[in-house]
Every structure is written in C-alpha cells, then in structure tokens.
C-alpha positions as CSV (number, residue, x, y, z in Angstrom):
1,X,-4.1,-30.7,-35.4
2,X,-1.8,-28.5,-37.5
3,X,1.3,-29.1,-38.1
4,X,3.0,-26.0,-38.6
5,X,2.8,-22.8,-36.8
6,X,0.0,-20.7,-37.2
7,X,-0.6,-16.5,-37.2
8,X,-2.9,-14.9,-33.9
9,X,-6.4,-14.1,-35.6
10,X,-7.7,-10.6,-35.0
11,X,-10.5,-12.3,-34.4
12,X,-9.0,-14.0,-31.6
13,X,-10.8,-12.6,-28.4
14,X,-7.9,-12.5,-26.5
15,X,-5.5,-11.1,-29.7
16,X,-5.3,-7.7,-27.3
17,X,-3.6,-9.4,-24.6
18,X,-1.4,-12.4,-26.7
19,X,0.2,-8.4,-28.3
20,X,0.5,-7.2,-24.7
21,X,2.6,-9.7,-24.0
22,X,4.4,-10.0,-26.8
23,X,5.0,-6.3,-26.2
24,X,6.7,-7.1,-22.6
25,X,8.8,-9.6,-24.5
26,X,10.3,-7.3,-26.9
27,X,11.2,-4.8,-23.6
28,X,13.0,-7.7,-22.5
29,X,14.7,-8.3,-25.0
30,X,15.9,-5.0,-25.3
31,X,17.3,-5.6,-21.5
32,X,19.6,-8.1,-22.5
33,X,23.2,-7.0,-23.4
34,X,24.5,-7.9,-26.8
35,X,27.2,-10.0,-27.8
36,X,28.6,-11.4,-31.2
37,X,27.5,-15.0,-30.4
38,X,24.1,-14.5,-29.6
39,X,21.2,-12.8,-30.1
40,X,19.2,-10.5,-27.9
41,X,15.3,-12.4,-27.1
42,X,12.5,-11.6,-24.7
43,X,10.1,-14.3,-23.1
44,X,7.2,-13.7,-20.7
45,X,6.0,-17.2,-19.4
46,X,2.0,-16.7,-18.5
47,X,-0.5,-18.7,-16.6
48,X,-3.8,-18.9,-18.6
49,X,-6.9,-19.5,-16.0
50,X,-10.0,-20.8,-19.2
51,X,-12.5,-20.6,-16.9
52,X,-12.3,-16.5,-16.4
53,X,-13.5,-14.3,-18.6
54,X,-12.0,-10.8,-17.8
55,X,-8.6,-11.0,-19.2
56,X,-7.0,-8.9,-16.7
57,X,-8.3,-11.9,-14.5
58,X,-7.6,-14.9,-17.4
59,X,-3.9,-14.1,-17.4
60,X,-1.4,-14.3,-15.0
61,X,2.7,-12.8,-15.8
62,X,4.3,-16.0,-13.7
63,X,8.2,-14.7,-15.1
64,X,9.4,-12.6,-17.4
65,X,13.1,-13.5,-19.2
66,X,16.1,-12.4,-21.3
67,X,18.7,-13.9,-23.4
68,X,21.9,-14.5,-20.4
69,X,20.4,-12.8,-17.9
70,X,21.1,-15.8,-15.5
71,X,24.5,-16.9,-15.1
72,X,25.3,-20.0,-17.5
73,X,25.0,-18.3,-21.4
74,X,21.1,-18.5,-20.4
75,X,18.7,-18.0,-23.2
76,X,15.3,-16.1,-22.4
77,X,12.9,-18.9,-22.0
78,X,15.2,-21.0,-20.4
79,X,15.1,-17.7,-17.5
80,X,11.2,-17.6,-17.4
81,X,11.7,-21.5,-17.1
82,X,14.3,-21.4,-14.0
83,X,12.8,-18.4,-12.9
84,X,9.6,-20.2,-12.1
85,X,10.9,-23.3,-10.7
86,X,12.8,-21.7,-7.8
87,X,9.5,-19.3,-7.6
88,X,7.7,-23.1,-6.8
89,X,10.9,-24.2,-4.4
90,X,11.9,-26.6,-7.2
91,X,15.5,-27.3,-7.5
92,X,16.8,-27.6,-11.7
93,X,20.2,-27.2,-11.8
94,X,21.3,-26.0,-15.0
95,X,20.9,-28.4,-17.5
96,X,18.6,-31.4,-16.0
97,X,15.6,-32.3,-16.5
98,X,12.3,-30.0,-15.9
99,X,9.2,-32.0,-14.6
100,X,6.0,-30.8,-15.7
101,X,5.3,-27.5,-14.6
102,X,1.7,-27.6,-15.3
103,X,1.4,-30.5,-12.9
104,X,2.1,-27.1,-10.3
105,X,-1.3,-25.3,-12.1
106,X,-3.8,-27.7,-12.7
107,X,-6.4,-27.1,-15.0
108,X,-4.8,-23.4,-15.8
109,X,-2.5,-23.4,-19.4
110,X,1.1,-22.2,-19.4
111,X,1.7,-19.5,-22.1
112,X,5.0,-19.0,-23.5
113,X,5.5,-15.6,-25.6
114,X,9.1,-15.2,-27.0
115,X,10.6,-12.4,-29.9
116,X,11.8,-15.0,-31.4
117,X,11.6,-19.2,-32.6
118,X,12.8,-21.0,-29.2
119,X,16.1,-22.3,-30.1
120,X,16.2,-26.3,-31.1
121,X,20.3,-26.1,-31.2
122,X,22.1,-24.8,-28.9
123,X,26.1,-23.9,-30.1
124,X,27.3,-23.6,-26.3
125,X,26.3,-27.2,-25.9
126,X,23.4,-26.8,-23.2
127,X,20.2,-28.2,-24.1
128,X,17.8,-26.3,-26.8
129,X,14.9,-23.6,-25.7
130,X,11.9,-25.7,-27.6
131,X,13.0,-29.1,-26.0
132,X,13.0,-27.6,-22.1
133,X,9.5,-26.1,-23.7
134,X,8.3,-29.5,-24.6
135,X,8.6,-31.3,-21.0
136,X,7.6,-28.2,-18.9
137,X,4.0,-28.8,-19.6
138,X,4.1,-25.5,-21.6
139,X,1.3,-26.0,-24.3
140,X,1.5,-22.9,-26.4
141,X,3.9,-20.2,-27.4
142,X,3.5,-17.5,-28.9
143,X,6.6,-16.0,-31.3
144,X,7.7,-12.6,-32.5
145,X,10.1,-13.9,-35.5
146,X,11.4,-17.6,-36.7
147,X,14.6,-17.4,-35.8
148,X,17.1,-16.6,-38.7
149,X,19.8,-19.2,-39.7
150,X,23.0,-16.3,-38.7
151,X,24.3,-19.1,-35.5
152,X,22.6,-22.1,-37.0
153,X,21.4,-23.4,-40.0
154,X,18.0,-24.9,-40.4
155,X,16.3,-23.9,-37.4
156,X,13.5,-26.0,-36.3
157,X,12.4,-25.3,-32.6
158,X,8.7,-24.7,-33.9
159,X,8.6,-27.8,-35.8
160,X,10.0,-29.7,-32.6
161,X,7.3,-28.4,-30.6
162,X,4.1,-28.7,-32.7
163,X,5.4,-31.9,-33.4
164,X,5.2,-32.9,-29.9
165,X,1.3,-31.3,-29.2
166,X,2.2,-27.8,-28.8
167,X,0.2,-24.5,-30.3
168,X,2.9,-22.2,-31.8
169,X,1.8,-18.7,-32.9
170,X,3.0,-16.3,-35.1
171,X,2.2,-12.5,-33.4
172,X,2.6,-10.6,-37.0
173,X,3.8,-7.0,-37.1
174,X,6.3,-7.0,-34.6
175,X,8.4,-8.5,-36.4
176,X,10.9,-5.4,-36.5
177,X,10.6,-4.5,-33.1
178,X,11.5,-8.5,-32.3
179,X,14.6,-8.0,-34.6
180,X,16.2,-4.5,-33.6
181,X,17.9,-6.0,-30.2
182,X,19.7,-7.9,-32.7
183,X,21.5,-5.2,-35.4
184,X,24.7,-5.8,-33.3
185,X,24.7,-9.8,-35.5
186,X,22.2,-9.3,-38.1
C-alpha cells in the first residue's frame, strides 16, 4: 500500500464520475459563506455499490456538505458526516465519537470527495476532519487541493489517513475552482 496520496488515473473507469463529484463539492463550497477564520470547502459523502456496473447505479450521493453550514463552526465533511448519522437515526452530538458507518452499508464502500485536504487541526478546538474520517469507516477520499498552511502550519490530514488504511486521491485540474471560495483568506 502507498503511503502518500495518489492522482485519479484517466484511466480509471470510473475517473467520469470521481470529477462529477468533485464538481458537486466545489458547488458546495461555493454555498458556504466566508469568513476571515476559515476557509470555504465542499464534501459530497458517496456510497460505492462494487458489485454494479452502471455507474449511475454504482454510486449513491448519501449527503452533500459545506464548511459551517451546521450550527457549531462545522467544517464540510464533518456535515456530510452528521448529516448521515441522523439520516440512519444515529444520535452524535457534536464532538463524540462516530461508530463505523460502513457497519450501516455492508459490503458497499463510503466515498468521501472534498475541495480540499480534510483538516488534521482544528484551531476552534473541535476534533479534526481526517480523524472523524478515519473511525467513520470511510475508506477513500477523494481531494480537490492539500490544504494550504494560511490557519495552520504543516498540514497533515492526508498523511493521517493513509496512515491509518485509507485511499486519498488527488482529482487534478480543479485545483482553481477548489481554491476561488477561498480569495476572501488567500
């Protein structure tokens, strides 16, 4: 297994749906209102089914998510995450500990697709994007742009998360349009 995050092959055969949805993260990123202490991110938290073949029928949108949309300086993935656990009737107040999710989809993957590099410090206090990631059963995610080092220095949410099994994925040439929600700090 590699160790470091990897770029989405053109020869991927689902490389046409992992840019759809990076393309719904980047609209909801530009849904989230700016502010000076944080940036602006979109996440769309998908349900892979392996054993279909059509995509339209291999993926599955399970919540979408953007940067304090929910009450509680939420960040994007931390939205799809919450989002989808009262969706299931499970009960996370902010800040506790997620069970698995996947142990909810057996034998179908949970996708994560964000603008940017899931957060692995979080300023406000509350616990980082890429750990919630690591216990939700999420086992690959799919990212826009690392994030830069404006709020914090050394950055290493992708590093957390391969380190702990996950697939992280670079989606190259969106890199802009993962960037422009954030002129307002960058």
């Amino acid at each position: 297994m590699s160790h470091e995050m990897i770029t989405l092959s053109e020869n991927d055969p689902d490389a046409a749906s992992h840019v759809q949805f990076m393309k719904l993260a980047i609209a909801q990123a530009n849904l989230s209102i700016p502010v000076q202490s944080g940036y602006c991110v979109g996440a769309v938290l998908v349900q892979l089914d392996p054993h279909r073949t059509n995509p339209e029928d291999r993926f599955r949108i399970l919540a979408t998510g953007y940067s304090r949309e929910l009450p509680g300086n939420t960040h994007a993935e931390e939205c799809c995450l919450l989002k989808l656990a009262q969706a299931q009737g499970l009960h996370h107040p902010q800040g506790s500990e997620y069970e698995d999710l996947s142990t909810q989809h057996p034998k179908k993957e949970l996708i994560m697709y964000s603008t940017m590099e899931p957060c692995s410090t979080r300023l406000s206090g509350n616990r980082p994007c890429s750990e919630r990631l690591i216990e939700s059963g999420v086992r690959t995610v799919y990212v826009g742009v690392r994030e830069p080092d404006h709020f914090v220095q050394k950055v290493v949410g992708v590093e957390n998360m391969v380190e702990h099994g996950m697939r992280v994925v670079h989606v190259p040439g969106y890199e802009e349009q993962c960037l422009a929600p954030n002129r307002h700090v960058l």
